[in-house]
N, C-alpha and C positions, 0 to 999 in steps of 0.2 A: 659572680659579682657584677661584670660589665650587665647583664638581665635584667638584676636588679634596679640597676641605676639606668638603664631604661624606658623600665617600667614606670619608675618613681616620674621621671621626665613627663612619661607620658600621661600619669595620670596627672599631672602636676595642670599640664595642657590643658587638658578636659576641663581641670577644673577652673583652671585662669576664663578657658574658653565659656564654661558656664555663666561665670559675674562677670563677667566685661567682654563680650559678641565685637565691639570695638577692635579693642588687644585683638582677639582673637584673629579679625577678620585683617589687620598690619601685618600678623607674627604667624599665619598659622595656611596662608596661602587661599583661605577662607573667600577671600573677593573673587573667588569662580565658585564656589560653592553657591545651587540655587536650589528654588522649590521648585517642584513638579510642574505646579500651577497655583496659583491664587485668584486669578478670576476665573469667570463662569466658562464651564465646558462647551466645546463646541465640538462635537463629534459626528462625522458622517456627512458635515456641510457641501453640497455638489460642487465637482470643480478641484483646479489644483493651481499652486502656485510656479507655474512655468518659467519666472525667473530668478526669480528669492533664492530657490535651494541651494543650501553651502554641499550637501549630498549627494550622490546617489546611489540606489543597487540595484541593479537589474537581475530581471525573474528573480523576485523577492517575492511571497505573498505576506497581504493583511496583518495577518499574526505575527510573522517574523520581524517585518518593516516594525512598528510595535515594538515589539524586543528591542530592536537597535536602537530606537530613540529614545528609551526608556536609558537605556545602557549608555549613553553619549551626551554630557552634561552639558554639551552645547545645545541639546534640541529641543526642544520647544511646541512642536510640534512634524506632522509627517502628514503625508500621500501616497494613496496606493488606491490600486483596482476593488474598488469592495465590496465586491463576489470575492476575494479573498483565493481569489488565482493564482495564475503565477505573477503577471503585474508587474511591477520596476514600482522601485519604493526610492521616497524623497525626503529628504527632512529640511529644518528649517529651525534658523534661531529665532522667529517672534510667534507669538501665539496663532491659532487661526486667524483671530479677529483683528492682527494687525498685518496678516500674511496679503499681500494683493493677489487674487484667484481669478482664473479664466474656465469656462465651460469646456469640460470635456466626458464624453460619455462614458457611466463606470466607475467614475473617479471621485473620490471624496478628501478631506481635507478631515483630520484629528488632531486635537491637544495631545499635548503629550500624557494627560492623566486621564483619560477620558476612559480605560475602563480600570472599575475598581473590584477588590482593595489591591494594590500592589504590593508584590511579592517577589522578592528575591533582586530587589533595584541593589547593582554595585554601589558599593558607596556606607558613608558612615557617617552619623551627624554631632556635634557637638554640644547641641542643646540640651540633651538629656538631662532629667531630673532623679534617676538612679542608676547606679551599677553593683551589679552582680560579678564579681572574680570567677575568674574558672569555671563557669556557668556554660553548658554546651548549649550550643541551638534548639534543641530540641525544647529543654528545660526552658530557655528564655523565652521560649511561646507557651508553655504553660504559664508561667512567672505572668506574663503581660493580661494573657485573658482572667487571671484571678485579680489583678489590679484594677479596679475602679477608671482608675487616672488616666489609666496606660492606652495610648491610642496607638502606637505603634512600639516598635524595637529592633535592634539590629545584635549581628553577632557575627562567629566566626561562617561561613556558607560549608566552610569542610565537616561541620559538626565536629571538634575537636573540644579539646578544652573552653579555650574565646574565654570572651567577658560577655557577659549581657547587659545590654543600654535601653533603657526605656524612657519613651517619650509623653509630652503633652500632646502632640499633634500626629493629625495622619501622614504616612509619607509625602503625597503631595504639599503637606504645608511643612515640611519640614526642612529647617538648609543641614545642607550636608554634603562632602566632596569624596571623592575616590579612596579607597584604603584597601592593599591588598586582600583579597579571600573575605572580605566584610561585604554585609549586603543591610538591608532596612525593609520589613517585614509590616505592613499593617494587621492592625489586631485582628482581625476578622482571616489572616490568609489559612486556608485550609479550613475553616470555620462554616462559609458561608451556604448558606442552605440551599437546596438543588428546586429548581423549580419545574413542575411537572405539570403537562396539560393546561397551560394558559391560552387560552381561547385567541386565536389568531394566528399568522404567517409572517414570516419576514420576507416580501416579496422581492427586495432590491438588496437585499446583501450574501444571497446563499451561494456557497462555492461550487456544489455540486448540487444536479437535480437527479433522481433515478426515477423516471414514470412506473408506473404501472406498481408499484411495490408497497405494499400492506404496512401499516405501522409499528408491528412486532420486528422484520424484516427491518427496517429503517433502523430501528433502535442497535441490533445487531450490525449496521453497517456503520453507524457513529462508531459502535464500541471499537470496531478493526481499526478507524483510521485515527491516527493520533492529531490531526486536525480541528478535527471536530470536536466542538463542547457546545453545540446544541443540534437538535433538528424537530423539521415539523410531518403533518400527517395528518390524514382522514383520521380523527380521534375514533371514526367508528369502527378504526381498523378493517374497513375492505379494501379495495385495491389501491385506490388513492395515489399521490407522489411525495414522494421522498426528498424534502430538502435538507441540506447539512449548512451550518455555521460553526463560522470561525472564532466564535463570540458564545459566552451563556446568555441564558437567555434574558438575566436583565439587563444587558447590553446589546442588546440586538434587536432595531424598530422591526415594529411588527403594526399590523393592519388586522383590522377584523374579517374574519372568513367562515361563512356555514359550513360548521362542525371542524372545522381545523383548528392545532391545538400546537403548541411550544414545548419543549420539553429539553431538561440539560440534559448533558453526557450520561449523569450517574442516574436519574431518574429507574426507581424500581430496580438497579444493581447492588446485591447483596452483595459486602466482602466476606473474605480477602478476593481482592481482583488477582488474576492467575494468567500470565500468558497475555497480556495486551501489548499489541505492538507496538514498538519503538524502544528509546531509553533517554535516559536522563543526563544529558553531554554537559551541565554545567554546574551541578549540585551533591553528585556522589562524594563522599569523604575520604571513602577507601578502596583502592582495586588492587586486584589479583590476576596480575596478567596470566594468559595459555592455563584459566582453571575453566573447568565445564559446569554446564548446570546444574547439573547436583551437588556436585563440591559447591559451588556458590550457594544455593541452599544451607548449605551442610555451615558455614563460613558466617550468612548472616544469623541462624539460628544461636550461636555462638557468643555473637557479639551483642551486649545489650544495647547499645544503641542504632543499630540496624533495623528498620520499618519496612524496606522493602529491597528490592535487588535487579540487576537486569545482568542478561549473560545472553549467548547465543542460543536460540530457541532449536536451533538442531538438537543439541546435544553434546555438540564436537568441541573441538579445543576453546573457541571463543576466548572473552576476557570478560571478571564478575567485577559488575560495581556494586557497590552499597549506598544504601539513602537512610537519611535518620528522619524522612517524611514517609507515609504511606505512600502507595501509586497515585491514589485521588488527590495527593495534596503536592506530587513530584511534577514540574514541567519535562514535556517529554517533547523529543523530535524524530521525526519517522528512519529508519536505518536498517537495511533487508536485514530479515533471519533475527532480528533484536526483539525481546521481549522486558515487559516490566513484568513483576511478583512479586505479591507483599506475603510480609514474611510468614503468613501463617498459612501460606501456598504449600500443599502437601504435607501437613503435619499433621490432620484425621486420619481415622484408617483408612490403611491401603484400600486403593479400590480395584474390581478385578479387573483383568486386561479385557480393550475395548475389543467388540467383535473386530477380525483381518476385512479389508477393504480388498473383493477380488475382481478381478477383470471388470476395473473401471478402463473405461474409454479412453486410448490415448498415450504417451510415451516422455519421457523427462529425458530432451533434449541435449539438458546439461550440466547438469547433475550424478551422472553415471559415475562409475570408479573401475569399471570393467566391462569390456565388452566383448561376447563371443560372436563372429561371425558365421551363419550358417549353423547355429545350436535350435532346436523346435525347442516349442513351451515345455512340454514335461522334463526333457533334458534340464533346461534353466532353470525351474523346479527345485531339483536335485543339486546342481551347483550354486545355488544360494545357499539352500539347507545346510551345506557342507563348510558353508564358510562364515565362519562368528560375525565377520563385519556386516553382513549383506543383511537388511532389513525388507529388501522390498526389491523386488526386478518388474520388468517390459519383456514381450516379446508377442509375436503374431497368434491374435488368440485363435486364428482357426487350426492350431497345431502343426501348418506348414515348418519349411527350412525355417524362415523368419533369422531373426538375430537376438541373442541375449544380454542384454541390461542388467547390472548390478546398484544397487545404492544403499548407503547406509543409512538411509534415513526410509521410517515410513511411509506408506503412500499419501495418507494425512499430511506428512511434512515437507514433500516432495513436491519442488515445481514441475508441471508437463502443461502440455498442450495437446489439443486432436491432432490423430494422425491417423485415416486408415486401415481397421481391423487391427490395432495394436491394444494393448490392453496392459494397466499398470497392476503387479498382486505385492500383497505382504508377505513376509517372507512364511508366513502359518498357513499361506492358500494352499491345496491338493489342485493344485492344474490341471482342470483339462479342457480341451480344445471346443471352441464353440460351435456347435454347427451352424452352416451357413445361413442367410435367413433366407424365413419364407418368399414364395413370391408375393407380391402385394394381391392384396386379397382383390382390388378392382383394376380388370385390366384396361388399355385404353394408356394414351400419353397424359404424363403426371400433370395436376393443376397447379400452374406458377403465378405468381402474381395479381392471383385475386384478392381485389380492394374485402380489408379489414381487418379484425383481431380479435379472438377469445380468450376473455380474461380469467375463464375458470376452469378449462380443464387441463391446463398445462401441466405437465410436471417436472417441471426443472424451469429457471430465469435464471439468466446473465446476463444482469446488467450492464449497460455501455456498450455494447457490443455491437459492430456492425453488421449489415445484412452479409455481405461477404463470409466474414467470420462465422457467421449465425452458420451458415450456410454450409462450412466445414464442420461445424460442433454435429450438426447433424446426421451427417455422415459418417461421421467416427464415433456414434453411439448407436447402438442394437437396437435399440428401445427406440429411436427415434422415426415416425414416420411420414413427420408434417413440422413445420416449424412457421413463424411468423416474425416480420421486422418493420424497421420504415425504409420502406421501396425508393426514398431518395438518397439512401447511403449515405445519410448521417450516422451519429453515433448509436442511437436509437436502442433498443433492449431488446434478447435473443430468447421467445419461446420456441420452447419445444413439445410437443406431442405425440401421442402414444397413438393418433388417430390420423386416418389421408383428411385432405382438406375436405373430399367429399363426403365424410362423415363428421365431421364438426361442425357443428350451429356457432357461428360466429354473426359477429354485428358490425355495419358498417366504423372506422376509425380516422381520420383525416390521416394521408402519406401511409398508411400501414397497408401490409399486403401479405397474405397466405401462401404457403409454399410447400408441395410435396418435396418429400425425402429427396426423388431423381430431378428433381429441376435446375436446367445444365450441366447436369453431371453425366459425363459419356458412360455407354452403357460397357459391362463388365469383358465385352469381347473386343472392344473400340480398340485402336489404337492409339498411344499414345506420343505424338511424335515434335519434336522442338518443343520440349515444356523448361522454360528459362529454370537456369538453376545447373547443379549437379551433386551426385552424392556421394559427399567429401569421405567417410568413416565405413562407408559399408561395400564399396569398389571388393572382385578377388584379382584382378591382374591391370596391369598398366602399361602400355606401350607410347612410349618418347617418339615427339618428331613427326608424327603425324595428322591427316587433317582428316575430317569429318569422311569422305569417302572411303580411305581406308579401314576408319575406327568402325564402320559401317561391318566393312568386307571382315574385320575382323573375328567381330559378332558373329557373324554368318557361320563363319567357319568352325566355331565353339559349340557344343554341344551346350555347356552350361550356360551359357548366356543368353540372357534373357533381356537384357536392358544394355545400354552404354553412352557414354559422354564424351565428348570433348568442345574445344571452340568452334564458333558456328560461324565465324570472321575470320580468320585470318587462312594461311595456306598450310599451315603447321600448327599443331596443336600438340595434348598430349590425351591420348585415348584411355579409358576408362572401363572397366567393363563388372554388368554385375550380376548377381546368380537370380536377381527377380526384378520383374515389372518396372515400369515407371509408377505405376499407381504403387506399388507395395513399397516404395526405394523410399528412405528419408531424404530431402531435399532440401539445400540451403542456396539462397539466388546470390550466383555471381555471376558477372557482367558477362557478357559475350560465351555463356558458356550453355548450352544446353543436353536433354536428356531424351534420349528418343527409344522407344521398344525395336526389339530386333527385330521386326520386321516391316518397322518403316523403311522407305526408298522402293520395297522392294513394286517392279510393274505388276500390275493389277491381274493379266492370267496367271502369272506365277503362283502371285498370293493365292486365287482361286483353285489352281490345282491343290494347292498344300493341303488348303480348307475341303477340300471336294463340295464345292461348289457349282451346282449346274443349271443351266435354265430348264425351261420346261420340257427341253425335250430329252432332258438328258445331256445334253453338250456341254461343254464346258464354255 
């Protein structure tokens, strides 16, 4: 009873609030209720207003900042960095055009409605010219786009029962104020058409650039980041560069450019979209906390109002939300291991299992669930096979002691990194041991740092990547024998090659520079001695209380030892000791602590006896 009479109130309101906006605006709290905007947009104008802001948030980007003023009836408009970075976002109660701005580089000033159609704005309006009862969301965007009249609508945001409200006007001209789980919807949202290949670049607002990268490549790296809702590209698809925006692309200036082209998110994406990063933190209607991704699957299938879903892309316990929009029409925000899926995600036939991923290059640091010390590959092998959880292990692929890695996820799903003759398998791989590689096929000291770059016979890019880094990828892959970066240790992009520098035809490149495999990298008999760091998880014995000379003499004394650590400061430490190498050891850098092979310190005839090392005449 008390529902009803609620209800009655409330519709009572709406409609008082319909014939008389007056009443409304005395009785109904209505005098903060505003429009989006009514004059002319000003979006992207250079410059910010440095004293006006009633705001701030810092490391905000473009798109987010956006969000919050759209969400915050006081604002009017915002600023932020528009490259669409990370940035510090501002907002403001007058429009641009009455905001007073100063010169600062990056920086742009926006209306608050500057890009359209707006969707999913908190809030509820009173002007409506129809309602629908117990009409869920999904239905009142049907409802609105069959209506002629209907320029906009609002409803419950949980997809629930609701009412649905349809307007004369788009949300920016619409007045309307805060109402629990309600939001206001222009007619066009999820509607609007993807645009593809329009002839030019947006040179001054893109977040990220990736050189060197072909336009099929580009499109695949939009799709991974949930940032991104456009980018551009050598239309002719050769190597070209890669920009991303924060913006589609009829919201995004652009300039004209020989053969360069715009293009949205979805351009050329057939649904159902499966597996796209991130999830939807403000629009789900139903969750299911500690359910996995199948059961969520299983869950939206179920429910007729369920469009799409997100849950933890592991597989593992996670939590599933439901959406009553497809992916393409769900606001997403980026969140590790979170994936979206619409609902018609694995509902074809099965498809067979993908081929096992075997001794790819490299070790998942931190991600394991077990770990064997002192177990070789074939061994680990075996004790994955044996154990239901284990999807995928690590261990030393030239079949040495090495150590054993477990994880439940496969190598596809699995974060790792390079490391040294380590190699990640599926748990379907038959292991076995790599042999070591050839020698390089020209002998002579490797060629480092010769000016330029081949953009075609690479086989493998990683983007972003620094020389440095480039430098370890290379290393920790078989197949690699020449690699190339920008020689001033910017961020620069990481090829690799299957050929020494002196066999690849490359062309001069401004800051780029060619690199064999060994260049500064010590050679395999080197020793390795104070390399910062120590290694936390793969140690077999530990002795308290000691300093670097002894943790030394210790070593020595140990047949097994091979490597060991302690502080490299102080008079006391605590020693460490390990069954391999410094190069073979996992290594994590902590202060004052380093890693030395066992037979650093030792004096130079000694070492030379051991080695049987003799000068020309035979002497030692």
């Amino acid at each position: 009873m008390a529902s009803k009479i609620k209800k009655s109130l409330f519709l009572a309101l709406t409609t008082t609030c319909f014939t008389d906006t007056a009443w409304c605006e005395a009785n109904n709290g209505a005098a903060s209720q505003q429009r989006l905007s009514a004059t002319a947009l000003q979006c992207g104008k250079s410059g910010w207003g440095s004293t006006t802001y009633y705001r701030s948030y810092l490391l905000m980007p473009l798109a987010k900042c956006r969000e919050t003023c759209v969400a915050d009836r006081q604002c009017q408009a915002y600023s932020d960095d528009q490259r669409g970075q990370t940035g510090n976002c501002y907002l403001y109660s007058t429009s641009v055009e009455k905001t007073p701005t100063v010169s600062y580089p990056q920086w742009a000033m926006y209306d608050r409605a500057c890009v359209q159609p707006n969707c999913g704005v908190p809030g509820w309006g009173s002007t409506h010219y129809k309602i629908f009862g117990s009409m869920p969301l999904a239905k009142c965007k049907e409802t609105c786009f069959a209506d002629t009249q209907c320029q906009s609508y609002s409803d419950n945001i949980r997809g629930q029962t609701g009412d649905c409200y349809l307007y004369k006007t788009a949300v920016k001209d619409t007045v309307f104020s805060s109402y629990t789980d309600w939001a206001m919807y222009d007619r066009d949202c999820g509607r609007v058409p993807v645009r593809c290949g329009v002839a030019g670049w947006g040179s001054t607002t893109y977040y990220n650039a990736i050189t060197g990268m072909p336009l099929g490549k580009c499109k695949e790296t939009c799709l991974s980041d949930p940032l991104c809702q456009s980018y551009s590209d050598d239309m002719k698809g050769q190597a070209g560069n890669c920009y991303l925006y924060s913006t589609p692309v009829k919201d995004t200036p652009t300039s004209r450019y020989l053969s360069w082209g715009m293009y949205d998110r979805m351009c050329g994406v057939e649904e159902p979209q499966c597996g796209v990063p991130g999830w939807g933190s403000a629009t789900y209607y139903k969750l299911h906390s500690g359910m996995t991704l199948e059961k969520c699957k299983e869950a939206c299938l179920a429910d007729q109002t369920c469009e799409s879903y997100s849950d933890d892309s592991r597989g593992q316990t996670g939590s599933c939300y439901l959406y009553t929009t497809p992916v393409k029409d769900t606001p997403m925000v980026n969140s590790p291991n979170w994936s979206m899926y619409d609902r018609k995600c694995g509902s074809e036939e099965p498809k067979p299992n993908p081929e096992p991923q075997c001794a790819v290059p490299g070790w998942g640091s931190t991600t394991y669930y077990k770990a064997f010390i002192g177990m070789p590959l074939t061994k680990c092998n075996e004790t994955c096979v044996a154990d239901p959880e284990c999807h995928s292990y690590s261990d030393d692929m030239r079949g040495k002691t090495g150590s054993c890695y477990l994880y439940k996820t496969t190598v596809k799903d699995t974060p790792f990194g390079p490391f040294p003759n380590w190699g990640m398998y599926d748990r379907e791989c038959v292991a076995t041991p790599t042999p070591p590689l050839p020698p390089p096929q020209r002998p002579g000291k490797p060629r480092c740092a010769v000016p330029g770059w081949d953009g075609k016979t690479y086989y493998r890019l990683i983007p972003g990547m620094p020389l440095e880094k480039c430098k370890e990828t290379c290393r920790a892959d078989s197949q690699c024998r020449a690699f190339s970066n920008d020689m001033a240790g910017h961020t620069g992009n990481c090829y690799l090659y299957k050929s020494a520098v002196a066999d690849i035809s490359f062309i001069p490149y401004p800051t780029w520079g060619m690199y064999d495999r060994d260049c500064g990298h010590p050679s395999e008999d080197e020793l390795r001695c104070s390399v910062p760091g120590w290694g936390y998880k793969t140690y077999y014995k530990v002795h308290g209380d000691t300093n670097i000379t002894k943790c030394r003499d210790a070593c020595l004394t140990n047949s097994e030892c091979k490597s060991y650590s302690d502080n490299v400061r102080g008079p006391s430490g605590t020693c460490y000791l390990y069954t391999t190498t410094v190069q073979d050891t996992p290594i994590w850098d902590v202060p004052d602590w380093a890693m030395f092979d066992r037979d650093c310190g030792k004096d130079c005839k000694t070492l030379s006896q051991e080695r049987g090392v003799t000068d020309g005449d035979g002497e030692l």
